[in-house]
VMD Tcl script that draws the C-alpha trace (Angstrom):
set ca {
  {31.97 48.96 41.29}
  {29.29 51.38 41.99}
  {28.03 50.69 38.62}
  {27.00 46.84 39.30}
  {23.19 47.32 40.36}
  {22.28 49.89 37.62}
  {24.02 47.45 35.14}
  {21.91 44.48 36.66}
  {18.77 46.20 36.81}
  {19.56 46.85 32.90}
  {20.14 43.29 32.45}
  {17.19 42.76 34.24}
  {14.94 44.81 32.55}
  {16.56 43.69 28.87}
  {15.17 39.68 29.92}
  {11.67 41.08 30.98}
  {11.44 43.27 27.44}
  {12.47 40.34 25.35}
  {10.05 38.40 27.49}
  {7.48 40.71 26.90}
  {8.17 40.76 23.41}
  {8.47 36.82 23.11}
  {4.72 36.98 24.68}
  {3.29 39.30 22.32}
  {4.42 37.84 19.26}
  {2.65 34.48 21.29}
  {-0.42 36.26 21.40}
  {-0.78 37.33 18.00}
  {0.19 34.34 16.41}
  {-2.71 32.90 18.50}
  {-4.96 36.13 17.70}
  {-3.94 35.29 13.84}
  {-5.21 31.73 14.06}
  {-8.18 32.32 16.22}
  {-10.45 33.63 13.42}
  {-13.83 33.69 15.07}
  {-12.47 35.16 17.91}
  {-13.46 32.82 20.83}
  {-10.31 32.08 22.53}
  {-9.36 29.07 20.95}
  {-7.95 27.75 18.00}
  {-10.37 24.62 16.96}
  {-8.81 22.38 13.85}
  {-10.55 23.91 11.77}
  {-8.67 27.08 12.07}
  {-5.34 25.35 12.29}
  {-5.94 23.59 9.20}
  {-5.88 27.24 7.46}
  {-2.43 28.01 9.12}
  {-0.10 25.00 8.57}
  {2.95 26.51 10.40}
  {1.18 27.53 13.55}
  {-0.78 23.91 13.38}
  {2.98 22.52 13.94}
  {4.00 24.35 16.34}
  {0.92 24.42 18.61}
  {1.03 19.83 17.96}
  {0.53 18.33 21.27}
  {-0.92 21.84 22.79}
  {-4.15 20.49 23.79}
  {-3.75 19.31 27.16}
  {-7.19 18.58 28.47}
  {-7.50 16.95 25.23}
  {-11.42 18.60 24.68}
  {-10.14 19.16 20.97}
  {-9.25 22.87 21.48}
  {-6.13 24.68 22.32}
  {-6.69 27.99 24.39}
  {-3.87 30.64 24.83}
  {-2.83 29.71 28.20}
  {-2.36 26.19 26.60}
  {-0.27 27.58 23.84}
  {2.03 29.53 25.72}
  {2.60 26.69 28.24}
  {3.51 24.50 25.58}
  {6.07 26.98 23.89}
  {7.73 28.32 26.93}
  {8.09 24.70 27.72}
  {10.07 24.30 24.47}
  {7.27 22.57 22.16}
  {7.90 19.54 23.94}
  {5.10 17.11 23.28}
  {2.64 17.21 25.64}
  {0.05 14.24 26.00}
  {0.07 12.24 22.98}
  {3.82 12.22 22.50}
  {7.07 11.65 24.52}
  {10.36 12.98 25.06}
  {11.75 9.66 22.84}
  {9.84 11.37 19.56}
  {7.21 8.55 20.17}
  {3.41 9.51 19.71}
  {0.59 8.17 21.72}
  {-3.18 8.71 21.25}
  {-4.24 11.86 19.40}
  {-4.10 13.92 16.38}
  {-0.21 14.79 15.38}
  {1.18 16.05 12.15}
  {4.65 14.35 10.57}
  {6.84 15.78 8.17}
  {8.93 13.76 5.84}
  {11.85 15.03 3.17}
  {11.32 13.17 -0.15}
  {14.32 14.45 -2.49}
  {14.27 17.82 -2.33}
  {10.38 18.58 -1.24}
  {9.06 18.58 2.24}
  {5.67 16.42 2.28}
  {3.31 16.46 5.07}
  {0.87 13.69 7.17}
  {-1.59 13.67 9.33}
  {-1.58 10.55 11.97}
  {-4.89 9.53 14.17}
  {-3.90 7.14 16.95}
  {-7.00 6.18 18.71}
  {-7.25 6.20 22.64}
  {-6.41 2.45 23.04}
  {-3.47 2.14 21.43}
  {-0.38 0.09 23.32}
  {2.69 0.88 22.56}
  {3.50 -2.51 23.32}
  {1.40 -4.16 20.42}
  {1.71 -3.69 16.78}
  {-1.00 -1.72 15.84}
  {-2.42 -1.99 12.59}
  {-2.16 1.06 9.91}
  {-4.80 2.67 7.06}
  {-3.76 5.31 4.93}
  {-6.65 7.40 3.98}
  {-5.69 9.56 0.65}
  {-8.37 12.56 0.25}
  {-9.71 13.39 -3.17}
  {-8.64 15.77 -5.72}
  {-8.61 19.23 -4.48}
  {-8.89 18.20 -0.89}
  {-6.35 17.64 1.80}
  {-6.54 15.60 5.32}
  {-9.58 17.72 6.98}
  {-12.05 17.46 3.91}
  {-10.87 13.21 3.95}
  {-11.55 12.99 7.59}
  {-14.95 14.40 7.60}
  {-15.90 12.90 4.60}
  {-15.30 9.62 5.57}
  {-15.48 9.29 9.11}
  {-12.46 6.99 9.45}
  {-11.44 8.82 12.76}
  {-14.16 7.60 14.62}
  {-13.91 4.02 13.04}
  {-10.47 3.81 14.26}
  {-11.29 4.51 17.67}
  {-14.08 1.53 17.71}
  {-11.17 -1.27 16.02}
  {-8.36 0.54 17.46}
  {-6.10 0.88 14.04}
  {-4.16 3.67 13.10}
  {-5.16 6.26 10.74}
  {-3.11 7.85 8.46}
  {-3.89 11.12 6.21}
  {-0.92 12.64 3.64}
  {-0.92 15.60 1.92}
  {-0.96 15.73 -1.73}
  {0.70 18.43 -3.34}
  {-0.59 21.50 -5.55}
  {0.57 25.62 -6.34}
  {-1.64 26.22 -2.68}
  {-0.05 25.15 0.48}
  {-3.51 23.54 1.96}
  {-5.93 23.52 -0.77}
  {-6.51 22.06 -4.31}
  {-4.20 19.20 -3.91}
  {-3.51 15.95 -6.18}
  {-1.96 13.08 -5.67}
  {-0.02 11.33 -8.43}
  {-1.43 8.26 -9.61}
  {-0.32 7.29 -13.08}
  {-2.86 8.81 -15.43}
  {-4.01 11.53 -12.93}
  {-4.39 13.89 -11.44}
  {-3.92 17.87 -11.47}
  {-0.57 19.48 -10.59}
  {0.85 16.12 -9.05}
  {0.30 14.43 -12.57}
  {1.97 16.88 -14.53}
  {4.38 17.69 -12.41}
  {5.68 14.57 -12.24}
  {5.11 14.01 -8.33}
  {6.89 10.77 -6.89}
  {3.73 10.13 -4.49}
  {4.79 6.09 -4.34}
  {8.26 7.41 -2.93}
  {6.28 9.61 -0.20}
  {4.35 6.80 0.83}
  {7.42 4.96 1.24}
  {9.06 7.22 2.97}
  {5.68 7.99 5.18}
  {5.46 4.66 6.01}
  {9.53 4.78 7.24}
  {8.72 7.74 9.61}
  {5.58 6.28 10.83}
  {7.27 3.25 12.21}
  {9.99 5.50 14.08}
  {6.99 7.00 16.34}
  {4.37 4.08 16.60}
  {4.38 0.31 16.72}
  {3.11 -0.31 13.03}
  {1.99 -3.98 12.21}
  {4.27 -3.91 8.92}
  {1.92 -7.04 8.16}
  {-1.51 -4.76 8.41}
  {-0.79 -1.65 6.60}
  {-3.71 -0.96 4.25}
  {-4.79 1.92 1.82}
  {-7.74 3.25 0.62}
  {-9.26 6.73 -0.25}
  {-11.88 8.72 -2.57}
  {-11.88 9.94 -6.23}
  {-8.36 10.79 -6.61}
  {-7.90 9.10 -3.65}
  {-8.93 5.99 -5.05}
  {-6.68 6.10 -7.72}
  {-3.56 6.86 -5.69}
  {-4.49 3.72 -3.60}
  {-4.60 1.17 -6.71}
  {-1.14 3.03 -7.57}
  {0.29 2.43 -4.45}
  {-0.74 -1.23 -4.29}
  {0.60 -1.83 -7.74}
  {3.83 -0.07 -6.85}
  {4.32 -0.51 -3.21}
  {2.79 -4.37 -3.15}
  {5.77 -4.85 -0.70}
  {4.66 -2.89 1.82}
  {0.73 -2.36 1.39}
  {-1.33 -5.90 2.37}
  {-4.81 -4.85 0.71}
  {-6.80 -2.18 -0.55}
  {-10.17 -0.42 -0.64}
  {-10.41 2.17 -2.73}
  {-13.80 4.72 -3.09}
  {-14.82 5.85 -6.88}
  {-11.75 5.81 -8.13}
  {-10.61 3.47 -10.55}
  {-6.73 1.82 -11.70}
  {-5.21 4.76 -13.91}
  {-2.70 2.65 -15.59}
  {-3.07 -0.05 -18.33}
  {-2.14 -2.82 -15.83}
  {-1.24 -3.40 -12.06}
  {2.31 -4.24 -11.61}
  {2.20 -5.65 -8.21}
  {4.86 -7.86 -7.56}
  {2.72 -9.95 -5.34}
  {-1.12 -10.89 -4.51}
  {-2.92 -7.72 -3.30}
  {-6.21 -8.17 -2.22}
  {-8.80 -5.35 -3.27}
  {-12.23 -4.07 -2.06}
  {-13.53 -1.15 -4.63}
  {-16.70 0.54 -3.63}
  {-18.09 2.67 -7.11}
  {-21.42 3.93 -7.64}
  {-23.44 3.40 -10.47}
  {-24.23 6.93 -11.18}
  {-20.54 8.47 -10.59}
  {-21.15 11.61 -12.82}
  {-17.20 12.57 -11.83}
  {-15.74 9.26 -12.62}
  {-18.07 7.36 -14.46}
  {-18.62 3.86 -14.22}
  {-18.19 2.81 -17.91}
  {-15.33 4.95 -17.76}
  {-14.81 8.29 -19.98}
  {-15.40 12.03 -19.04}
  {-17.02 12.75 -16.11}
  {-17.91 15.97 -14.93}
  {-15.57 18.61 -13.69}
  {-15.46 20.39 -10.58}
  {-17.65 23.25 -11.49}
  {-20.05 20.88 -12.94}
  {-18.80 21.13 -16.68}
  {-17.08 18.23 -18.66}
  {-14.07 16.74 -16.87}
  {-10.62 16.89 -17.76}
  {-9.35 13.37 -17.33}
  {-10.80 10.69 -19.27}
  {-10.99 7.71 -16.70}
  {-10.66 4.33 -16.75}
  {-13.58 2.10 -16.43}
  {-14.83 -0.05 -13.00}
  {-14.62 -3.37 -15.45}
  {-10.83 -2.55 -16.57}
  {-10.22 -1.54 -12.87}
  {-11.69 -4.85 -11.93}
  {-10.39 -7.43 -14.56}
  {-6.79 -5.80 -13.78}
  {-6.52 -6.72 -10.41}
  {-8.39 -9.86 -11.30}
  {-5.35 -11.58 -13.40}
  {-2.64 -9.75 -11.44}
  {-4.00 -11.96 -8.70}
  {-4.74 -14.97 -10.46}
  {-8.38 -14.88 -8.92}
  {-11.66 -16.90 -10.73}
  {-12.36 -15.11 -13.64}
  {-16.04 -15.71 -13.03}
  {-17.74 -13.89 -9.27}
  {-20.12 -15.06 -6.63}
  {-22.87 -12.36 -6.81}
  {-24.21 -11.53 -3.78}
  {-27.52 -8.72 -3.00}
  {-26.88 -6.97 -0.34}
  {-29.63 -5.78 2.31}
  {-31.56 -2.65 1.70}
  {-31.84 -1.75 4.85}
  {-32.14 2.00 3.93}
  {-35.30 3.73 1.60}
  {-32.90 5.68 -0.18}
  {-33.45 4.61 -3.57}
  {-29.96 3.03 -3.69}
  {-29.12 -0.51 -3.45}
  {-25.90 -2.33 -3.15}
  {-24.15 -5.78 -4.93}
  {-21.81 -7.58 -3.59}
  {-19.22 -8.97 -6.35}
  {-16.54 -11.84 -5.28}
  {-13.67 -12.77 -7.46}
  {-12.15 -15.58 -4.89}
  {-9.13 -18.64 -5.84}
  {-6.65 -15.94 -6.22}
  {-2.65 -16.55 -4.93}
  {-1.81 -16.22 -1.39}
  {-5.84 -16.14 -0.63}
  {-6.18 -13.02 -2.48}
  {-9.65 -11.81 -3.62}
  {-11.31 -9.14 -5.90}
  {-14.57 -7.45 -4.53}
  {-16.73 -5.01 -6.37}
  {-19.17 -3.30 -3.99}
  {-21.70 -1.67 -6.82}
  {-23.94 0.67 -5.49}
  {-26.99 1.18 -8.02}
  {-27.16 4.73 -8.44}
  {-24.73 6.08 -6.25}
  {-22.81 9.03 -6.81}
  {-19.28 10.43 -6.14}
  {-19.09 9.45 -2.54}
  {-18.57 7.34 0.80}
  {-20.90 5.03 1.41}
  {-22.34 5.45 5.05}
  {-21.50 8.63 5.14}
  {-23.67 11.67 3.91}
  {-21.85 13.63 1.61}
  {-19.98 16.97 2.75}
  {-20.61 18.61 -1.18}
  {-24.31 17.91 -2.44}
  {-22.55 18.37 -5.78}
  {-21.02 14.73 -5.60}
  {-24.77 13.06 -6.10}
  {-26.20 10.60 -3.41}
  {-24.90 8.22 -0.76}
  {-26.13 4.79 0.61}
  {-26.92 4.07 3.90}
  {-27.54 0.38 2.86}
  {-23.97 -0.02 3.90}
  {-20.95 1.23 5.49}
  {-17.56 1.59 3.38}
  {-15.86 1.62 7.14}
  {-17.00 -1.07 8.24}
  {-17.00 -3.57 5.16}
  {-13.77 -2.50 4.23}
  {-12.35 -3.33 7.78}
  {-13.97 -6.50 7.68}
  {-12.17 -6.72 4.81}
  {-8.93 -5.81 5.74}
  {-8.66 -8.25 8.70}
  {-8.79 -10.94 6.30}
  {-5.98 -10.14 4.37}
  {-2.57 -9.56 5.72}
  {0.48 -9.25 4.51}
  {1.39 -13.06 3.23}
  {4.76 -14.78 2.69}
  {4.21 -16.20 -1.06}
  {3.20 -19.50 -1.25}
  {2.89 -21.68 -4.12}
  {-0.95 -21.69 -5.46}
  {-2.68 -24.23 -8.39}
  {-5.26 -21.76 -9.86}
  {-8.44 -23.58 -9.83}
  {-9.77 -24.29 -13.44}
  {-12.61 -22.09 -14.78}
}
mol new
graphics top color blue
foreach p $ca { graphics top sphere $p radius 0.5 }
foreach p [lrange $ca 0 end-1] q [lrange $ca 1 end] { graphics top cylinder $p $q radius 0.2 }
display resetview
């Protein structure tokens, strides 16, 4: 018996050393993300270290965008439970969060903006932004600005992952006749989107009517993939310089399509061909053209084979200026819209570009805010008979 209190102070002092332990291996897996040192791990930093970005989801409890140490070890020692932004259900509320998804036998990964006015209550609508070749969810969102579009017409933004030999970087998304290591490897990126969209809908009301796509470059392409593929569950598209990579859409019903290309694409040209490559050499791919991209959708959706032509302000002095190109009639109410931009580059209009390398941008117009426009007129529809109207 006399032996009780030494063995409890043992016991004791065994929790406080594991403790102490647990709370150094805290601190330098905060130390190892916070690379420049200033107490805080900012998103850019995450980005570089997808495991810790997991765990430390929900951390940022003053919501100011950072995540200090005290806020990391709160929100371990309280079991990772989500702090604001999520709930004990698995639901997600307004924030930044990062999903993961099995699709056969890979993990895939997604990035999900809910802006501050989302209601549970409502279905909210959805737009899944796919970043470029050799990008992944950070480049997309600062290229093109979405984030703080969604917070002015309260949708849903959603940002996947494509897939590549890196874990964060260089990453491709298959769509059909490109691109990269999801091409020739054969990637299933319709059945991720699929499966995205399945998760999604456990965690936040999703308008399964209003779920759109769009995206840059490779981007692009993966969005006129998806549509053709996934016409089921994806209402209308706007893809950025980045044409249809296939011979012919195969969308089993009318999908209406907004595609934004730039005259003077030197990375996917707007004849079609060879564009440049990313260190400025001749390309790899050899892309379809804007017209084939164009006259594709055009009979898939049984639209007026001739457009209304409209000029567009130039409301900037940037040397640019943009067309407005309408195929309308099509079934369901579908249209066809070419947004040309004479002498645009690789890029997002309304937005300056993040790599000078990808030419020049408008400011004659916003891609945001025409596509969204855009968007809003074209749900999801239940077929309906349609008489063509005569050419």
């Amino acid at each position: 018996m006399k032996l009780r209190y030494p063995l409890l102070i043992i016991a004791f002092i065994g929790v406080f050393v594991v403790l102490a332990q647990q709370t150094d291996l805290v601190s330098q897996g905060f130390q190892r993300g916070d690379a420049d040192a200033d107490g805080k791990l900012s998103r850019d930093e995450l980005e570089k270290l997808p495991r810790l970005k997991i765990r430390a989801e929900g951390a940022d409890t003053d919501g100011d965008g950072f995540i200090t140490l005290a806020e990391f070890r709160s929100h371990l020692t309280s079991g990772g439970q989500p702090a604001p932004g999520a709930s004990a259900t698995g639901k997600v509320g307004p924030g930044d969060h990062m999903r993961t998804v099995t699709v056969g036998e890979m993990s895939r990964r997604y990035e999900v903006h809910v802006p501050a006015s989302y209601d549970a209550a409502k279905p909210t609508p959805v737009i899944i932004a796919f970043h470029g070749g050799g990008g992944n969810p950070a480049s997309m969102i600062r290229l093109s600005g979405l984030n703080a579009k969604s917070e002015q017409a309260g949708f849903i933004v959603v940002y996947p992952y494509g897939t590549g030999k890196l874990e964060n970087t260089m990453l491709t998304f298959n769509g059909g006749e490109c691109c990269g290591y999801a091409m020739q490897n054969k990637i299933d990126d319709v059945a991720f989107t699929r499966a995205l969209l399945d998760d999604l809908a456990t965690v936040v009301n999703v308008d399964a009517a209003r779920i759109f796509a769009t995206g840059l470059s490779n981007g692009g392409i993966i969005s006129h993939h998806v549509a053709s593929e996934l016409s089921d569950r994806i209402a209308a598209i706007a893809p950025v310089g980045g044409p249809l990579m296939m011979e012919a859409a195969r969308a089993t019903r009318p999908v209406s399509v907004m595609h934004f290309h730039g005259t003077a694409d030197a990375f996917a040209p707007f004849k079609g061909g060879y564009g440049k490559g990313a260190m400025g050499g001749k390309g790899v791919t050899e892309f379809r053209s804007v017209e084939h991209t164009i006259q594709s959708w055009v009979k898939a959706n049984g639209c007026q084979t001739e457009p209304e032509v409209v000029a567009l302000p130039d409301k900037a002095d940037d040397g640019m200026t943009a067309t407005r190109k309408t195929w309308s009639g099509g079934k369901d109410g579908s249209e066809v819209v070419l947004i040309e931009i004479e002498n645009g580059g690789h890029t997002w209009p309304g937005m300056k570009p993040i790599v000078a390398l990808l030419g020049e941008s408008t400011m004659d117009i916003s891609a945001n805010d025409l596509m969204w426009e855009f968007f809003q007129k074209h749900p999801l529809r239940v077929a309906q008979k349609n008489t063509l109207p005569k050419p």
